[in-house]
Gaussian input, Z-matrix of N, CA and C with variables (Angstrom, degrees):
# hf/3-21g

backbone

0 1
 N
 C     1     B1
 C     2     B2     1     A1
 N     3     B3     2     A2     1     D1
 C     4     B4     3     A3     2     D2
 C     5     B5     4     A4     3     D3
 N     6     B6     5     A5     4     D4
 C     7     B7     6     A6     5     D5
 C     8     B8     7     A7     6     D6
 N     9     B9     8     A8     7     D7
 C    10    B10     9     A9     8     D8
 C    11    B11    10    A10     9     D9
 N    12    B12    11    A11    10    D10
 C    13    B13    12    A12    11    D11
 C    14    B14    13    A13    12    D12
 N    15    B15    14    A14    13    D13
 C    16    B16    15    A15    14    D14
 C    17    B17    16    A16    15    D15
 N    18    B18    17    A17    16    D16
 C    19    B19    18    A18    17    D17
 C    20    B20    19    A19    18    D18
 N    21    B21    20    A20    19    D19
 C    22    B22    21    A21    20    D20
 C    23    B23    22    A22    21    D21
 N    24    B24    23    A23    22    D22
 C    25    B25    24    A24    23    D23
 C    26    B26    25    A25    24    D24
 N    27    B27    26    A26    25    D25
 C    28    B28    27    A27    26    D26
 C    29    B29    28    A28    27    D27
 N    30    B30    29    A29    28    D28
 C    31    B31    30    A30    29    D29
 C    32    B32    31    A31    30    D30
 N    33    B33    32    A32    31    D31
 C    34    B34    33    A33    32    D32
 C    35    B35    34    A34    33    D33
 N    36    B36    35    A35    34    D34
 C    37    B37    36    A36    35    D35
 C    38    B38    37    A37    36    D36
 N    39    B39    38    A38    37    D37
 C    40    B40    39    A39    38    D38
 C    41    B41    40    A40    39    D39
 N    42    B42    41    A41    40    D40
 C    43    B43    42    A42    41    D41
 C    44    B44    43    A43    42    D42
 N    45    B45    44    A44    43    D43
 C    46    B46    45    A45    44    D44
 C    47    B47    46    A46    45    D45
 N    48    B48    47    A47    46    D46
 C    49    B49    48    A48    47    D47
 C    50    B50    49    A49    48    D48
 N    51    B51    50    A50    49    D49
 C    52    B52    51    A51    50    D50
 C    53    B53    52    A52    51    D51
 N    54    B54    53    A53    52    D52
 C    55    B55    54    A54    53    D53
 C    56    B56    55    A55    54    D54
 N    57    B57    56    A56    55    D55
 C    58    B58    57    A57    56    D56
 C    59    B59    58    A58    57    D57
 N    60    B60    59    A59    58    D58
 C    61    B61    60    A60    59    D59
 C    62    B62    61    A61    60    D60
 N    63    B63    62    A62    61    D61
 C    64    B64    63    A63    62    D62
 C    65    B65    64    A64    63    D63
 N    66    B66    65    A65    64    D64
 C    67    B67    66    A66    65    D65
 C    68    B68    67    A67    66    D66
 N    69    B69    68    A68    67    D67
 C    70    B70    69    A69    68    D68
 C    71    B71    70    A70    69    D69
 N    72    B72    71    A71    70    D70
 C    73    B73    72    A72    71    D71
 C    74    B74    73    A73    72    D72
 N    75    B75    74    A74    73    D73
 C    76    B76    75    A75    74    D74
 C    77    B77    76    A76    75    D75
 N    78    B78    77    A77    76    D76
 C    79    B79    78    A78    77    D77
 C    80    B80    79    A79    78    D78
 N    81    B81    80    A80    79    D79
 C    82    B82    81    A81    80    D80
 C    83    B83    82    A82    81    D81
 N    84    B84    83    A83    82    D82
 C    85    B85    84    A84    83    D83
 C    86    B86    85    A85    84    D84
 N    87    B87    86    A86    85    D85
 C    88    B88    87    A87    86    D86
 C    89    B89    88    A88    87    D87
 N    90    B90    89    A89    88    D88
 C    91    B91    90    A90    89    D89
 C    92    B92    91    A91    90    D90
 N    93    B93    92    A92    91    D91
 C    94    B94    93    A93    92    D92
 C    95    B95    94    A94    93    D93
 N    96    B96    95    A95    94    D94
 C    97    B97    96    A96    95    D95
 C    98    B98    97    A97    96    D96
 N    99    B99    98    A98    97    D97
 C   100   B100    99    A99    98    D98
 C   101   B101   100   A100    99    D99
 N   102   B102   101   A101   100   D100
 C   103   B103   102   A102   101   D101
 C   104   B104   103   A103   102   D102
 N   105   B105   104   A104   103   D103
 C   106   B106   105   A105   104   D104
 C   107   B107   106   A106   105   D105
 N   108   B108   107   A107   106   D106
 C   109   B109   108   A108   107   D107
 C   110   B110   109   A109   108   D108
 N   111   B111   110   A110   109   D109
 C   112   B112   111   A111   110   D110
 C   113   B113   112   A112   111   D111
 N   114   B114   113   A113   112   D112
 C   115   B115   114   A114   113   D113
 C   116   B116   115   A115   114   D114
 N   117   B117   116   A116   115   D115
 C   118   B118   117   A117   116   D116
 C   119   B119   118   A118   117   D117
 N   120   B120   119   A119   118   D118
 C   121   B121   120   A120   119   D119
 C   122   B122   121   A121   120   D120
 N   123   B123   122   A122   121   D121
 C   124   B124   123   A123   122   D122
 C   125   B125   124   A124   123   D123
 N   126   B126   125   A125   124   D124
 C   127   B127   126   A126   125   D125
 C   128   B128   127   A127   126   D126
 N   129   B129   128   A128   127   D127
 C   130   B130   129   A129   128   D128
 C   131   B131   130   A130   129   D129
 N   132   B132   131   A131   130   D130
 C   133   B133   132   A132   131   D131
 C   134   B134   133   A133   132   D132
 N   135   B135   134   A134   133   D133
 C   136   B136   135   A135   134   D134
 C   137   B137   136   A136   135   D135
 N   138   B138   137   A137   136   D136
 C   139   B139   138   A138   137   D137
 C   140   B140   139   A139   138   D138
 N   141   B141   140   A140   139   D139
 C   142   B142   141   A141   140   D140
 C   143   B143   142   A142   141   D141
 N   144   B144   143   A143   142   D142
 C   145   B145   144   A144   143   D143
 C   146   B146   145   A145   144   D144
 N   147   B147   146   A146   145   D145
 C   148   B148   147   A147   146   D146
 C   149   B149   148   A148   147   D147
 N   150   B150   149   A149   148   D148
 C   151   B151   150   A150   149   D149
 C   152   B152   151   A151   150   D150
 N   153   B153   152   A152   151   D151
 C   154   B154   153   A153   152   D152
 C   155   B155   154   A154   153   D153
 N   156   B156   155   A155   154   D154
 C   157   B157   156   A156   155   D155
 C   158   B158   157   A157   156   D156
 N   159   B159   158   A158   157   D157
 C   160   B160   159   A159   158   D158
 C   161   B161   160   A160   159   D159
 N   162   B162   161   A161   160   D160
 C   163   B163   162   A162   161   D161
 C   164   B164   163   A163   162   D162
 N   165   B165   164   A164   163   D163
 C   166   B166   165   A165   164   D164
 C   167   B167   166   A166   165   D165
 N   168   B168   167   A167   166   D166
 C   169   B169   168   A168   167   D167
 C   170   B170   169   A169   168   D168
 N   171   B171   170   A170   169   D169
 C   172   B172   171   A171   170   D170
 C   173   B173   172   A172   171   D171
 N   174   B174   173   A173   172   D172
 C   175   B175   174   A174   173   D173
 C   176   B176   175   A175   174   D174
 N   177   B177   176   A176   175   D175
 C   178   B178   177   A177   176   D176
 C   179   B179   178   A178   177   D177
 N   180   B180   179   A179   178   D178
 C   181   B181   180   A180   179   D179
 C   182   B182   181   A181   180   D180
 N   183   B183   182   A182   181   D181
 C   184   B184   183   A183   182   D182
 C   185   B185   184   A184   183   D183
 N   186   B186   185   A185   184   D184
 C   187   B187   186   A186   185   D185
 C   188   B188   187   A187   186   D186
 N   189   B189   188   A188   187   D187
 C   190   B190   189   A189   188   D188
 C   191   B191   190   A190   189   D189
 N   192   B192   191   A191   190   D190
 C   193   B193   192   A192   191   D191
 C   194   B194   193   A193   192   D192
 N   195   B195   194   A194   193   D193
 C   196   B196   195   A195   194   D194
 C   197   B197   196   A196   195   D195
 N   198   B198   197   A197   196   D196
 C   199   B199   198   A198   197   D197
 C   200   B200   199   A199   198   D198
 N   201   B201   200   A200   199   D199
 C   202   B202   201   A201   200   D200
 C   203   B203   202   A202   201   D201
 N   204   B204   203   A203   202   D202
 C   205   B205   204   A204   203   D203
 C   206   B206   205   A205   204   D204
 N   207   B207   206   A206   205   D205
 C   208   B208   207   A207   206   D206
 C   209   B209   208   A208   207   D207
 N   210   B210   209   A209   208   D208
 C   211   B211   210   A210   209   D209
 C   212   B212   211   A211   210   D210
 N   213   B213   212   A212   211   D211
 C   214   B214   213   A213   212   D212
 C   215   B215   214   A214   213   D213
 N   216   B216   215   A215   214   D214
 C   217   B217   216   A216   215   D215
 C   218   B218   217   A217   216   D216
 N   219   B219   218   A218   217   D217
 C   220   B220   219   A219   218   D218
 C   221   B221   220   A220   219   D219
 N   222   B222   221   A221   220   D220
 C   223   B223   222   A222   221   D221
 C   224   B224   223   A223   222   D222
 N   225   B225   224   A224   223   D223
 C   226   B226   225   A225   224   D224
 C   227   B227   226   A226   225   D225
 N   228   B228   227   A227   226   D226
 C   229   B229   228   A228   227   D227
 C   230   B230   229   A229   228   D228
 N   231   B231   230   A230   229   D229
 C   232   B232   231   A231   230   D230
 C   233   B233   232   A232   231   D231
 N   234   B234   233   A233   232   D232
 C   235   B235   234   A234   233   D233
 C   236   B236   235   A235   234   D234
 N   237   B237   236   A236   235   D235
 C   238   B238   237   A237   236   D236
 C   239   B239   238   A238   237   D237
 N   240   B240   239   A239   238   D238
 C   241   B241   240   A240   239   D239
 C   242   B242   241   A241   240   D240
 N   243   B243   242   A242   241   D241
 C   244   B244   243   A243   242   D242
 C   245   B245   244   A244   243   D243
 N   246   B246   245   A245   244   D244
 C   247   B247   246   A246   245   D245
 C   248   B248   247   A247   246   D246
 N   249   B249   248   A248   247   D247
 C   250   B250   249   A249   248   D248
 C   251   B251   250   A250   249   D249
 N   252   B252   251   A251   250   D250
 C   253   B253   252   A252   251   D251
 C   254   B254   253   A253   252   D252
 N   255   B255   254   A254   253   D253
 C   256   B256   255   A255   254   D254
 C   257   B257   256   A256   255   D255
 N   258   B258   257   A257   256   D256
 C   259   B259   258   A258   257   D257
 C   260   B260   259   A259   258   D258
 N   261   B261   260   A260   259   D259
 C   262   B262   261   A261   260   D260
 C   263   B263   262   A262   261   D261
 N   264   B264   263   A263   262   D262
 C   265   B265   264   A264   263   D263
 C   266   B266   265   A265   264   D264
 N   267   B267   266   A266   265   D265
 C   268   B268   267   A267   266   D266
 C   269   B269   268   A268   267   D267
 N   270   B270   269   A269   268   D268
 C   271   B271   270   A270   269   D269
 C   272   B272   271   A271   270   D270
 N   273   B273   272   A272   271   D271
 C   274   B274   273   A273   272   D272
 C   275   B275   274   A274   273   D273
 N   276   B276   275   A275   274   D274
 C   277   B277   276   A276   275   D275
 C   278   B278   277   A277   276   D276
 N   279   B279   278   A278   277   D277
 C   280   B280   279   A279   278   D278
 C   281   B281   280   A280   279   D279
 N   282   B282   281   A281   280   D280
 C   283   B283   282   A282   281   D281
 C   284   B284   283   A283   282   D282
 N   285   B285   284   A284   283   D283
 C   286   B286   285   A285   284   D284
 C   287   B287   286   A286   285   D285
 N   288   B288   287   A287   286   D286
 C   289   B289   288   A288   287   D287
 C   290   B290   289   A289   288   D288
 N   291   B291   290   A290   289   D289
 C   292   B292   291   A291   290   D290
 C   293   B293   292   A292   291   D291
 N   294   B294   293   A293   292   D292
 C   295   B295   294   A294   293   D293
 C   296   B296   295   A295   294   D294
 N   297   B297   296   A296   295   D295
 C   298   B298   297   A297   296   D296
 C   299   B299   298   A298   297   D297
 N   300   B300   299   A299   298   D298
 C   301   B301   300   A300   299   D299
 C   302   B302   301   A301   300   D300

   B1=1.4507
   B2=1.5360
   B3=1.4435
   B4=1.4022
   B5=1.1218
   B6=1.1306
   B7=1.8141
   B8=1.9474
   B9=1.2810
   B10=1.3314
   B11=1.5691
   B12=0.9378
   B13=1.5555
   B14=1.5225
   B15=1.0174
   B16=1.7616
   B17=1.8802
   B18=1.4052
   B19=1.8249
   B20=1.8494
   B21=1.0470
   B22=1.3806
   B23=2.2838
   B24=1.2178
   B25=1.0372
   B26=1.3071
   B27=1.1999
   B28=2.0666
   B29=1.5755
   B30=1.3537
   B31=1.7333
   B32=1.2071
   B33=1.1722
   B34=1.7324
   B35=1.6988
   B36=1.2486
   B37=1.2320
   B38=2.0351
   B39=1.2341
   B40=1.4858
   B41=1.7381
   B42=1.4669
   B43=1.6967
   B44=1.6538
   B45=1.2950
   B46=1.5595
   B47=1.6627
   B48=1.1051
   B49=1.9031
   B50=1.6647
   B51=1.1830
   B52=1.8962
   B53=1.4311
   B54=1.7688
   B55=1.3674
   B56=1.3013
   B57=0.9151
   B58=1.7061
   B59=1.3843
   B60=1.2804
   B61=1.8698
   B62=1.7064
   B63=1.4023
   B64=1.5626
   B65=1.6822
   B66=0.9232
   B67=1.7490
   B68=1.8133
   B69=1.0851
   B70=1.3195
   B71=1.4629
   B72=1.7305
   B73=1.5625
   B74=1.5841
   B75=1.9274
   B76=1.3673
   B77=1.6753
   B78=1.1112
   B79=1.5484
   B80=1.7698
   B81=1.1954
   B82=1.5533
   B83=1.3622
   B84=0.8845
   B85=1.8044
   B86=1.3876
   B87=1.7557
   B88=1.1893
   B89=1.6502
   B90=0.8770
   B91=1.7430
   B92=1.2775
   B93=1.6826
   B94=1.1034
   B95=1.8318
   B96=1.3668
   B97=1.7548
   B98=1.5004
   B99=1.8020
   B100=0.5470
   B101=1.4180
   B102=1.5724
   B103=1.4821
   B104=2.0783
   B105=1.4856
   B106=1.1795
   B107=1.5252
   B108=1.6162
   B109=1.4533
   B110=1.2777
   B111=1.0387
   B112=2.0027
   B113=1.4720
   B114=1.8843
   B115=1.2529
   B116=1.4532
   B117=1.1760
   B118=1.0778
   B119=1.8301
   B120=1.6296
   B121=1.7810
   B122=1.2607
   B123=1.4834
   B124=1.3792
   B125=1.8545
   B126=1.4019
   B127=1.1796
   B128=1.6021
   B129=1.3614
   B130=1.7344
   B131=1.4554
   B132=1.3460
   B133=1.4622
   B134=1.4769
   B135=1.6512
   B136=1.6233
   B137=1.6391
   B138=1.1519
   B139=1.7505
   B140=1.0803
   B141=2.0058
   B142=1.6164
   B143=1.0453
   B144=1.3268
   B145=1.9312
   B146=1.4236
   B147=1.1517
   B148=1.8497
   B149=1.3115
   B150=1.4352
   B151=1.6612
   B152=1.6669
   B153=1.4384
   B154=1.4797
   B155=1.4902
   B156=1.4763
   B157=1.2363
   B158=1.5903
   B159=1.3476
   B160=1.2850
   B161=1.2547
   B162=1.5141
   B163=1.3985
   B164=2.1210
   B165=1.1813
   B166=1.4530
   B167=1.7645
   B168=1.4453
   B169=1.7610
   B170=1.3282
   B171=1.5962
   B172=1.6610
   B173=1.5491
   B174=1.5739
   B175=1.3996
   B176=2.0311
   B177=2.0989
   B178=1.4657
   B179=1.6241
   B180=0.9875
   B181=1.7106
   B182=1.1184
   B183=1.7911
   B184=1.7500
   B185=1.0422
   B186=1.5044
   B187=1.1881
   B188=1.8236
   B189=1.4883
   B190=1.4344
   B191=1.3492
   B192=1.2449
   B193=1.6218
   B194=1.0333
   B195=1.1972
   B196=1.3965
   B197=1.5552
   B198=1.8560
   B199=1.6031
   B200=1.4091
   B201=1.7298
   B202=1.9853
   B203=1.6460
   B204=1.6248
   B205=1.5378
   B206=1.8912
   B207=1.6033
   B208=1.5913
   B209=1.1316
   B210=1.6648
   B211=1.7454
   B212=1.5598
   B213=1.4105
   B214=1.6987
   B215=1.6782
   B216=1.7137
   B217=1.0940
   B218=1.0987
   B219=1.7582
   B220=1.4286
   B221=1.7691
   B222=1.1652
   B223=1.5328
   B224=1.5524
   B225=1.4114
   B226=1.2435
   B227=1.8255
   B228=2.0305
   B229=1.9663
   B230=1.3493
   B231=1.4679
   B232=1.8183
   B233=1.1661
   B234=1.4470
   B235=1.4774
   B236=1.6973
   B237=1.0794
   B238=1.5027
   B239=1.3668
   B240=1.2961
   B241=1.6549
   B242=1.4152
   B243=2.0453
   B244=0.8726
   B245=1.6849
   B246=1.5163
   B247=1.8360
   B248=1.4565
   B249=1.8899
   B250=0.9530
   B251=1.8744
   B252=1.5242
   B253=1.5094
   B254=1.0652
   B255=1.5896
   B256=1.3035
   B257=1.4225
   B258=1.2915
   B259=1.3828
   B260=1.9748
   B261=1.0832
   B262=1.4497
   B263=1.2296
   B264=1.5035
   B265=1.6452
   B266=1.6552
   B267=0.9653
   B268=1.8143
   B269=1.5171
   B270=1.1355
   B271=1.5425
   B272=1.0388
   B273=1.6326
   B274=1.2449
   B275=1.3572
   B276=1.2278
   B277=1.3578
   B278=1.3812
   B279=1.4602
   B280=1.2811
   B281=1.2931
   B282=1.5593
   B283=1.6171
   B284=1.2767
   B285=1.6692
   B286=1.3816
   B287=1.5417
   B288=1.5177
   B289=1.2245
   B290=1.8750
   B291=1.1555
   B292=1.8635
   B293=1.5626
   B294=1.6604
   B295=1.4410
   B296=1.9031
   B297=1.6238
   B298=1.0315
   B299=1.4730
   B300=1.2412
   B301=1.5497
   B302=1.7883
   A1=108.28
   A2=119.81
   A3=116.66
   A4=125.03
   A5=126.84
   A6=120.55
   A7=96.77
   A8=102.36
   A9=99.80
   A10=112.02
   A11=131.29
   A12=130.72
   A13=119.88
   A14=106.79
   A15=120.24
   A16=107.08
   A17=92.05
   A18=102.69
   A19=104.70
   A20=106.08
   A21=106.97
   A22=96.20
   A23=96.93
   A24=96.69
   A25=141.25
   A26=107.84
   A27=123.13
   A28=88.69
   A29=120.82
   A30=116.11
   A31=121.82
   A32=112.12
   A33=126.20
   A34=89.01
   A35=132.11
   A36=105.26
   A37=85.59
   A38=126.46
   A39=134.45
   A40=114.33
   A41=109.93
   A42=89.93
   A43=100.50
   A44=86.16
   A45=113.73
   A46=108.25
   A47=117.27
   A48=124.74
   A49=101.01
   A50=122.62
   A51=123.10
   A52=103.07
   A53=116.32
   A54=98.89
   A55=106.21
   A56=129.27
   A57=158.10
   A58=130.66
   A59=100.27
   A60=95.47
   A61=93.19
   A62=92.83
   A63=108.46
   A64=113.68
   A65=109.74
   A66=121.55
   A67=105.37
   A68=96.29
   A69=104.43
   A70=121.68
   A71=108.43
   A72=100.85
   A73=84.58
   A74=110.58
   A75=132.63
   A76=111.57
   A77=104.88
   A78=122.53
   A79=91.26
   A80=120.44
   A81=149.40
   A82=137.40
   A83=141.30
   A84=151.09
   A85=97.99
   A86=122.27
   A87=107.81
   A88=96.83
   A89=151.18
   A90=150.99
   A91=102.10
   A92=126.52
   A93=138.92
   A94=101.66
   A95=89.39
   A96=99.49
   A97=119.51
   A98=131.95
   A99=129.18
   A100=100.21
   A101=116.78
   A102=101.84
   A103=104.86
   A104=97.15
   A105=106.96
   A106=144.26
   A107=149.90
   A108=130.28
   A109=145.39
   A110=97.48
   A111=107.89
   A112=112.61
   A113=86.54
   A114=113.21
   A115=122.14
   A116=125.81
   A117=116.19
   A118=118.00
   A119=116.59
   A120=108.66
   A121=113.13
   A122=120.70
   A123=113.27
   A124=100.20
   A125=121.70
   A126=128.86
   A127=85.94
   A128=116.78
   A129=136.25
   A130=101.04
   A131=125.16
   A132=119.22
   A133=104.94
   A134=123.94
   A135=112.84
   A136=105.38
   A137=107.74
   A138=104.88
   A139=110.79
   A140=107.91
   A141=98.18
   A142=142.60
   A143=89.76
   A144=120.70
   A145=118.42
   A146=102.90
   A147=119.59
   A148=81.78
   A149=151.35
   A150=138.73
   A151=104.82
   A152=94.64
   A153=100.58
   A154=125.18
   A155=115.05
   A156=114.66
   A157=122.35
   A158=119.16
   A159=126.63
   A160=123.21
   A161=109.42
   A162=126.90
   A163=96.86
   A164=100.64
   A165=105.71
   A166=92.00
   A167=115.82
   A168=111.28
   A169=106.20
   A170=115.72
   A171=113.56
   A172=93.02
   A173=141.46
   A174=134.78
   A175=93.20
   A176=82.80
   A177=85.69
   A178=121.47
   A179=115.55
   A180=137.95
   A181=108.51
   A182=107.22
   A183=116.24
   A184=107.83
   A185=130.30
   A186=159.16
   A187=89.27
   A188=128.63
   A189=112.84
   A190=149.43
   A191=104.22
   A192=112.46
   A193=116.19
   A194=133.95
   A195=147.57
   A196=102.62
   A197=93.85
   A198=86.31
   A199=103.99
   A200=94.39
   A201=112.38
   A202=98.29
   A203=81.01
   A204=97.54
   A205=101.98
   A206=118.12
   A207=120.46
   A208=95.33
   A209=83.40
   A210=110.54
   A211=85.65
   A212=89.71
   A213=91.20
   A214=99.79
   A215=109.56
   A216=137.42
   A217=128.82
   A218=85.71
   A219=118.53
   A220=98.19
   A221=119.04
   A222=117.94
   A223=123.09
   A224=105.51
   A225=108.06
   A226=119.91
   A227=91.90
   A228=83.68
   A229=130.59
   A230=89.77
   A231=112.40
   A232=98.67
   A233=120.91
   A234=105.43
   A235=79.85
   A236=142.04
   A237=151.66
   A238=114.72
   A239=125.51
   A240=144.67
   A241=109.04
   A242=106.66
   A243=137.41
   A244=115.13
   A245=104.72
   A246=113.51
   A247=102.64
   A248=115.71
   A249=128.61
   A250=131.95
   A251=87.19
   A252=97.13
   A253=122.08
   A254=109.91
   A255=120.15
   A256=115.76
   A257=98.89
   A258=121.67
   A259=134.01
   A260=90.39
   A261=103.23
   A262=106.80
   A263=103.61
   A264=131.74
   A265=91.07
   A266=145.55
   A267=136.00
   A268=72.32
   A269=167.61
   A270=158.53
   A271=132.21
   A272=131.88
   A273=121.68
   A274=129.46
   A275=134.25
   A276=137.48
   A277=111.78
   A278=119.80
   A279=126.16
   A280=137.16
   A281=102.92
   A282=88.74
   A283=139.62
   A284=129.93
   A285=120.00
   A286=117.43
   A287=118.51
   A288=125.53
   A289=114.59
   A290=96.94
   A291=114.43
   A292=108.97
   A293=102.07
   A294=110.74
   A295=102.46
   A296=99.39
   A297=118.48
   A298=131.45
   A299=145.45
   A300=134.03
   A301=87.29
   D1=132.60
   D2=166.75
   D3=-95.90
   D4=144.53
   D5=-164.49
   D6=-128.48
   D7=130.22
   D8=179.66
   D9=-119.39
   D10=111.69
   D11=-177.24
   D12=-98.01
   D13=120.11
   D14=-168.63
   D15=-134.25
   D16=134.44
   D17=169.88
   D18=-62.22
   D19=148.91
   D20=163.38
   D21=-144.86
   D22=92.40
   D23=171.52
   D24=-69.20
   D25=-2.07
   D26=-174.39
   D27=-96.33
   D28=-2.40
   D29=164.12
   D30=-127.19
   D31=-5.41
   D32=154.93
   D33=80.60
   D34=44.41
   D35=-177.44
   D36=-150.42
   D37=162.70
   D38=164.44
   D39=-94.83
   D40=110.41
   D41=-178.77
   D42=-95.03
   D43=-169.40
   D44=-165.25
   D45=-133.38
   D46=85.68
   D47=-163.99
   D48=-90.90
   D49=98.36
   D50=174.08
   D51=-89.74
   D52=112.20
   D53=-176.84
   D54=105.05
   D55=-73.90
   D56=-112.05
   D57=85.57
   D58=14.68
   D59=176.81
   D60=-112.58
   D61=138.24
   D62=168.69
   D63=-44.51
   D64=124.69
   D65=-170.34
   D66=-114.07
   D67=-38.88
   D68=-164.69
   D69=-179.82
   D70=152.51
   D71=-174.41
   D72=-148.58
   D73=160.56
   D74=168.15
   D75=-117.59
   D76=103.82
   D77=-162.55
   D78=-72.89
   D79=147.66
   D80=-173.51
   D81=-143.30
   D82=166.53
   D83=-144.48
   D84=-178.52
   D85=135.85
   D86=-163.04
   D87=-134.83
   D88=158.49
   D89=170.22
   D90=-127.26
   D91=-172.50
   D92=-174.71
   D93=-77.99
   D94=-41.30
   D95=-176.03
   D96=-91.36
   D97=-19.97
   D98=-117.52
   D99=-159.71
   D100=124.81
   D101=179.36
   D102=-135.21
   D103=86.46
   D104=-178.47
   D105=-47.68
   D106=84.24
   D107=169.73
   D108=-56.18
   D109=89.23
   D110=-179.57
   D111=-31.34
   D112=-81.24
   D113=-148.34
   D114=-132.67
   D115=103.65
   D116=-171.40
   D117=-108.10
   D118=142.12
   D119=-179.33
   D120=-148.17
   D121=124.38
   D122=177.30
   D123=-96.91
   D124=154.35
   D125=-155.25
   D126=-100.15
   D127=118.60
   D128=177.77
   D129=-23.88
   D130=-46.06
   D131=-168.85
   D132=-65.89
   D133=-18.79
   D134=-177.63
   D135=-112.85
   D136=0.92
   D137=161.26
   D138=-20.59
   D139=133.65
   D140=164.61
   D141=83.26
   D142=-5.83
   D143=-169.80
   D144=-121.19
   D145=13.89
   D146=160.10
   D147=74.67
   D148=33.36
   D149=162.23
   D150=-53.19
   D151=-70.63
   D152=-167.54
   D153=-44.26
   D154=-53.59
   D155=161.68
   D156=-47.75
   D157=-40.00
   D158=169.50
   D159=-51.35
   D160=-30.20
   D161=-154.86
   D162=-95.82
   D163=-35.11
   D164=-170.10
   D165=-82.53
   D166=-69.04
   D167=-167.84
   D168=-32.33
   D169=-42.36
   D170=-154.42
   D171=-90.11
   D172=-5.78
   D173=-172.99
   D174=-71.69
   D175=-52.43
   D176=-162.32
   D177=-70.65
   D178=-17.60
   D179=157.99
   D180=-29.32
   D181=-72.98
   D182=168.12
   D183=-38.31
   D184=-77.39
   D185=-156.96
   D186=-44.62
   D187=-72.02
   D188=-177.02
   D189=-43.52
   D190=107.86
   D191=-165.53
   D192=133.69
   D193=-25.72
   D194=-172.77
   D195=-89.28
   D196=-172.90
   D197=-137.02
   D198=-79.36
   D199=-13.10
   D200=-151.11
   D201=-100.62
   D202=151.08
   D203=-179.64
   D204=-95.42
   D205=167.74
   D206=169.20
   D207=-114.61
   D208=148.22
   D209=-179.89
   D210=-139.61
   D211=121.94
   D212=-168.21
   D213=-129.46
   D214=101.36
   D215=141.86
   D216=11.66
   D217=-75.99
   D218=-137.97
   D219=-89.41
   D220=128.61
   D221=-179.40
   D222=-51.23
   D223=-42.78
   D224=179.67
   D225=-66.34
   D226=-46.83
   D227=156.12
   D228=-27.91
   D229=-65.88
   D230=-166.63
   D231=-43.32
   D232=-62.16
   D233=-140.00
   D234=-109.42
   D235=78.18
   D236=107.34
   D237=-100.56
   D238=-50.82
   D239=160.58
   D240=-15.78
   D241=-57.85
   D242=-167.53
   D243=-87.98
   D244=22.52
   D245=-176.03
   D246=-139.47
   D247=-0.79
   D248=-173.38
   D249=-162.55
   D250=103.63
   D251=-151.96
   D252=-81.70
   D253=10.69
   D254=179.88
   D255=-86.52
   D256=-7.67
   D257=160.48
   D258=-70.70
   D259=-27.71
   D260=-162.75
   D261=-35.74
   D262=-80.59
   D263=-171.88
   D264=-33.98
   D265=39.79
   D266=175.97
   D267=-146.17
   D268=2.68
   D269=153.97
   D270=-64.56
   D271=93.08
   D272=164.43
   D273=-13.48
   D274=113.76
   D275=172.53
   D276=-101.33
   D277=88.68
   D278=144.93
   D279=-22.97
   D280=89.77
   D281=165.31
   D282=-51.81
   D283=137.68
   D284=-173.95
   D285=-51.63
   D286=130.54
   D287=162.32
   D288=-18.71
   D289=147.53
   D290=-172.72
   D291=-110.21
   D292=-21.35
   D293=-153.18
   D294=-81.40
   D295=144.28
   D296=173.74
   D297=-119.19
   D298=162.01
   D299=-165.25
   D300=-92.07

């Protein structure tokens, strides 16, 4: 199966086309600094079928080079991000908290 992953920004989200049929998309929110993952869904018919992972490597692929860092929300991001560290350096790095009682 070929999986092709493309931005579609007039929906704020990256899909994931298997075939050419929509398989899956990672929904997004974007800032000057900052290019956020909500939401991520592979469509039941491609369960299981390495979409999702497919769908996130090839978002962040795009995503390299550019100006914005990910802050990824979305659980399913995180914890792929988080199985692959070749990823990192595309990670928002939080500065330590300021806050005091």
């Amino acid at each position: 199966m070929d999986i092709a992953v493309e931005d579609v920004p007039a929906q704020n989200r990256f899909e994931a086309r298997a075939d050419g049929d929509l398989a899956g998309y990672a929904e997004y929110m974007t800032t000057d600094a900052l290019i956020v993952f909500t939401h991520t869904e592979v469509d039941p018919r491609f369960e299981g079928k390495g979409v999702g992972g497919a769908l996130v490597r090839g978002a962040l692929d795009l995503l390299r080079g550019g100006d914005r860092k990910v802050l990824p929300l979305c659980p399913f991001v995180k914890a792929w991000i988080g199985k692959h560290p070749d990823y990192f350096d595309l990670v928002y790095d939080a500065p330590p908290s300021t806050v005091t009682d």
